[in-house]
N, C-alpha and C positions, 0 to 999 in steps of 0.2 A: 275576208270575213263575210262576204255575199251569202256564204251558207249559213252563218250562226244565226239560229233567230233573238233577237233581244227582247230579253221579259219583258212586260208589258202587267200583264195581269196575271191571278193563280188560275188553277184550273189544270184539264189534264193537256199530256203533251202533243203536239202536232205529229201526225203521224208521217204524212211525206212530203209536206211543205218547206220550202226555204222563205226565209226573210226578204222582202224584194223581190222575189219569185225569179231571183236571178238561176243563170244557168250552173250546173255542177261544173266545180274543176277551170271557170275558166275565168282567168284573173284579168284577163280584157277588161272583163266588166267592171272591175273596180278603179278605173285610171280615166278612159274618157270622158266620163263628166265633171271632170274636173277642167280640160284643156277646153280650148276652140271649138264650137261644133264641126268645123271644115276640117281638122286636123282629128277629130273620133276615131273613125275607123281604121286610117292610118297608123294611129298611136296602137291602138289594139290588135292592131298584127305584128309589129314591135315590142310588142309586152309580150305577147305569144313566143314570138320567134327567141328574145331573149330568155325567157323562163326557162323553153326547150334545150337550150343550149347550157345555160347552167347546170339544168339538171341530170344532162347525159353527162358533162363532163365531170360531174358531182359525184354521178354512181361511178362514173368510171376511175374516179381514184380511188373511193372506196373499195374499186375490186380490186385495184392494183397494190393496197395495201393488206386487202385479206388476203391474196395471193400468197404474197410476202410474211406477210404473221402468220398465215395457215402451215406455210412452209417451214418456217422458223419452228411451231408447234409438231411437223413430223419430226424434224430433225433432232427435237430433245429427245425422244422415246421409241425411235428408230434408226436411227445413224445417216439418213438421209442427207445427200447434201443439196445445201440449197443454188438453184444456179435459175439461170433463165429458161433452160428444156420443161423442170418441174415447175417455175411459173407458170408456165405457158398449159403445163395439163390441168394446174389445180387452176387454172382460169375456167378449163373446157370444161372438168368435173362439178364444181362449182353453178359453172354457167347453166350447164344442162339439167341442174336438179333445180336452181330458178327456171327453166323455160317448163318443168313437169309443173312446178308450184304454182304459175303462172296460169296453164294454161287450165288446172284446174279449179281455180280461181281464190276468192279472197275466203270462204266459209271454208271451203273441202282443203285449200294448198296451204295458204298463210295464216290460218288459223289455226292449224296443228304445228306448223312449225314452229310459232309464235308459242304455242303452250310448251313445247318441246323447252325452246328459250328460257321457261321461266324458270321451268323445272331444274333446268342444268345450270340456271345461273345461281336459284338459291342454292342447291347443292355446294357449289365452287366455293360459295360465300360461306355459309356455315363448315365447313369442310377445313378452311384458311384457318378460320374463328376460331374453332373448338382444338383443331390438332395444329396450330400455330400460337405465339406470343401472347395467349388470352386477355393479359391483363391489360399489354404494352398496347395492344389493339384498340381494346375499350379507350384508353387512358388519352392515346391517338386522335382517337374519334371526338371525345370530350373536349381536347382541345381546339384541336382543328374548328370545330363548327362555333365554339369561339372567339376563334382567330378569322373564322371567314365573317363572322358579325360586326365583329367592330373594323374588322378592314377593309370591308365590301367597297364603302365609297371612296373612299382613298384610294384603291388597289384598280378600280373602275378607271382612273383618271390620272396613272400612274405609264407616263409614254419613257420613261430612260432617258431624259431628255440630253445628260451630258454623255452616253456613251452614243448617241447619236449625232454628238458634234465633233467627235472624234472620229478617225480613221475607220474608213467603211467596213474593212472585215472584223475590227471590234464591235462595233455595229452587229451583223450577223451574229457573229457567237453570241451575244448578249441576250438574255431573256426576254426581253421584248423585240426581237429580231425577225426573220423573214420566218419563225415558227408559228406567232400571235397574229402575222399577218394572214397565214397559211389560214391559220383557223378560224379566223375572222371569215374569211370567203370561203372556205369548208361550209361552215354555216350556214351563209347567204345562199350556196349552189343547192344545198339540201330543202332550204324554204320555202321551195317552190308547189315539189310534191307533197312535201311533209304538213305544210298548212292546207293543202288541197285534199289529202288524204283525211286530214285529223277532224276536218269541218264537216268532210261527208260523212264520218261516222258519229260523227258529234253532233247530227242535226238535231234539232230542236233544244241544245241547251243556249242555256241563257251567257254572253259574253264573260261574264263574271265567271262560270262553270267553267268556261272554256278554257280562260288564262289559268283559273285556278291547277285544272286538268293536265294541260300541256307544258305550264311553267312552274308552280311552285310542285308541286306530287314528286313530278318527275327527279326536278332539282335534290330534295331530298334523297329519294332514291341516290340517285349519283353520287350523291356526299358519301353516302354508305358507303357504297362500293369502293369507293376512291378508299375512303378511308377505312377497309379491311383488308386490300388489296393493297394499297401504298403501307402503310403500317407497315406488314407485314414483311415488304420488301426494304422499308428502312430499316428493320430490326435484322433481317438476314444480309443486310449488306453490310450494316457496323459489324456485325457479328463476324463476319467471311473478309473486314478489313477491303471493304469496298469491290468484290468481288463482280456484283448486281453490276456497279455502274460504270464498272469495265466494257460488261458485258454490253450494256447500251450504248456505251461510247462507238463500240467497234459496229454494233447492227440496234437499232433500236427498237428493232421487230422481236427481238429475243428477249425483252423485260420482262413480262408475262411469266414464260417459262422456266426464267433463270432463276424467279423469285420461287416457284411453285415446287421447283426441285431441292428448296431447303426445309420443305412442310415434311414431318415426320412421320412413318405408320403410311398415308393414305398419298404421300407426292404425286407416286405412279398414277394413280388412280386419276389423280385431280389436274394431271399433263394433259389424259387422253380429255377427259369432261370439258376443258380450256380449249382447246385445239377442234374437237367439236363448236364448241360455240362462238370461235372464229366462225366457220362455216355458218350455222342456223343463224346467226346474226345477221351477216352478209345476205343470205338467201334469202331475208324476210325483209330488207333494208331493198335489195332489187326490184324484188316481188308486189314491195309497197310503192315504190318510187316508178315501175312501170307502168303498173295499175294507171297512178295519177298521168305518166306524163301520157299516154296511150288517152287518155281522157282530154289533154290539153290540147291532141291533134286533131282528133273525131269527133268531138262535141260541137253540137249539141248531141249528134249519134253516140249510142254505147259502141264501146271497141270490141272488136271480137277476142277469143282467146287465142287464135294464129295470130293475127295484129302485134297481143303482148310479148309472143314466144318471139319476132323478129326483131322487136326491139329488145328484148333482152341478150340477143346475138350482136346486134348491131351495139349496144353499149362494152358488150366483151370486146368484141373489135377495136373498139377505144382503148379500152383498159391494156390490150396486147400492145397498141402500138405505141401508149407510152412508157411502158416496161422496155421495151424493145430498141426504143429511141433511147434512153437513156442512159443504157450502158453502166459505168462506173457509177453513174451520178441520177441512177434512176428515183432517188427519192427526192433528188432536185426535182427530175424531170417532172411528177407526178404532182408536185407541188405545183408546178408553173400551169399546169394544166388548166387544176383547178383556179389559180388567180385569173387567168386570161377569161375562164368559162362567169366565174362569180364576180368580177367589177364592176362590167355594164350595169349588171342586174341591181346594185347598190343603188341606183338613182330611183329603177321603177320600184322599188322598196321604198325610198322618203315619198315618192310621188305618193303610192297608196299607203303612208301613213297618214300626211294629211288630207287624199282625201276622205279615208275613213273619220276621224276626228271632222272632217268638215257634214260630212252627211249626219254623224251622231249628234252634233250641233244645232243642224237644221233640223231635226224631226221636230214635228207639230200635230195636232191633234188631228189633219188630215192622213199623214202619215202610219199614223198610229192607227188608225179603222182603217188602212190598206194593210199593214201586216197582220191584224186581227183576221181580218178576213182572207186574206192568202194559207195565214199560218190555224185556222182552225176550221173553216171548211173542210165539211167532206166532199163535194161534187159544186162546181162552179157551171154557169152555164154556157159560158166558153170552153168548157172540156170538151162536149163534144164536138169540139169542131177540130182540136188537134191529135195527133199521132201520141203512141205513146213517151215520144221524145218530144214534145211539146211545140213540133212543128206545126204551121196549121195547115188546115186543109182545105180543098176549096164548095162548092156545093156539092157535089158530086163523090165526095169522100176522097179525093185523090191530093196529094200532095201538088 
């Protein structure tokens, strides 16, 4: 949260000042001062090195799932079948239209793809809505958001506790089994770039904007979706006498599809738009998450755009070789992947929650004319003494 600045006073916004005047992108900064001074800089190559690690192996099952769901998505409206040759190209295809996006950067690459996104996903969504179960949808939705209010805290705190005293493979199949795990540190592996990413564009709002922005907006959003897209699928699978949940029993990358091929009039339509937005999803989920981690390595320096393209090679690389390893049991494999890559990183997580909470604690009226003055300056008189990466320099202009 080094990048958010905290309101303070009205007035207009800071144009390229962070809070603390910390550096972009690099979460070091937010954990040493909390530890030992002898143990500082230590710790912050450790927070570095762990972040990095999460994060690649974070995109890399992400890519190893859109592989797999991309694939699933020819297969419905093409006859394609799906096997590890056509992983392995829609890895390459995939990859290489992130390394174009990449390399043209966040305004010209991921900013049209992202609009592309939005396009095809309300599409997909009104599309289910109007020539699908209209009313069972609404009725869905209504309830659901419902059921997610009043069972939020319950459901929050809700571990299966007697099928987890019972024999280990009831255990697994069980709803809160090694899937809630999975997602749990899905999450944590993504946190890295994605709070890195969301802060730098989000500079100058106030904490409250931020959480608001990135937790509740979005949350809604998703309940929508969920619930025009599940709807839908519960109403064609009672319908088809559970047809759907065969389907995912057997691949669960085929839920999407299977549900999309019971919409009347526009199905066709709404297969190819689906299967698209596997891709632009994936491609702007890479594209963002390279961005940041290519900033977690090079900073305080900006990364070049060869820099991002190698690393977006080198996370395919990942993503090949746990497809590759896994064999039968490749969405085990990709599972473990990311738990090995997102555990560590659960600790430097509590670390920088308290000490966020501890620095928000401590601010004082000293503090407060230090971020006044970082975050609403135009020209400091230390500016010119550093580089444009705010290295400094020495009398002579040279680094």
């Amino acid at each position: 949260m080094g990048s958010v600045r905290t309101s303070i006073l009205g007035g207009p916004r800071p144009l390229s000042r962070h809070r603390r005047a910390q550096p972009d992108y690099t979460l070091s900064c937010e954990e040493p001062d909390i530890l030992p001074l002898r143990t500082r800089r230590t710790a912050g190559v450790i927070v570095e090195l762990l972040a990095i690690i999460a994060t690649v192996l974070g995109l890399a099952t992400s890519f190893g799932f859109a592989a797999l769901q991309f694939t699933s998505g020819l297969s419905s409206f093409t006859g394609i079948t799906s096997n590890a040759a056509v992983w392995l190209i829609v890895i390459a295809v995939l990859g290489g239209l992130t390394m174009v996006s990449a390399f043209l950067g966040v305004n010209k690459g991921m900013k049209r793809v992202s609009e592309a996104n939005s396009i095809l996903s309300i599409a997909l969504m009104v599309g289910v809505l109007v020539f699908g179960p209209t009313i069972f949808i609404l009725s869905t939705m209504t309830q659901s958001f419902g059921s997610f209010i009043s069972n939020f805290v319950p459901m929050s705190f809700w571990t299966e506790a007697q099928a987890s005293a019972e024999a280990l493979p009831s255990w697994q199949d069980a709803w809160n089994g090694p899937w809630t795990v999975f997602i749990w540190c899905w999450v944590i592996a993504f946190s890295p770039f994605v709070a890195g990413f969301i802060a730098r564009i989000s500079r100058g709002r106030s904490i409250r904007e931020f959480v608001l922005g990135v937790t509740i907006v979005p949350s809604l959003i998703v309940m929508v979706w969920v619930a025009i897209l599940g709807g839908a699928a519960v109403y064609y699978d009672d319908a088809s006498k559970g047809a759907i949940s065969a389907d995912v029993a057997e691949d669960t990358s085929t839920g999407l599809f299977s549900m999309i091929q019971g919409v009347p009039v526009v199905g066709g339509i709404l297969l190819i738009i689906a299967t698209v937005l596997v891709a632009t999803y994936y491609v702007t989920s890479l594209d963002s998450g390279t961005y940041a981690l290519s900033e977690f390595v090079t900073a305080p320096m900006k990364s070049g755009p060869w820099f991002r393209v190698v690393l977006v090679a080198s996370i395919g690389t990942v993503a090949v070789v746990l497809l590759t390893v896994g064999g039968t049991s490749v969405v085990d494999t990709v599972q473990t992947g990311t738990i090995i890559g997102a555990f560590p990183f659960t600790f430097v997580l509590l670390l920088m929650f308290m000490n966020l909470v501890r620095r928000l604690r401590g601010r004082n009226a000293r503090t407060e004319q230090e971020e006044i003055a970082i975050n609403y300056a135009s020209h400091l008189p230390e500016d010119d003494h550093v580089d444009k990466n705010g290295i400094p320099l020495d009398d002579d202009g040279q680094k």
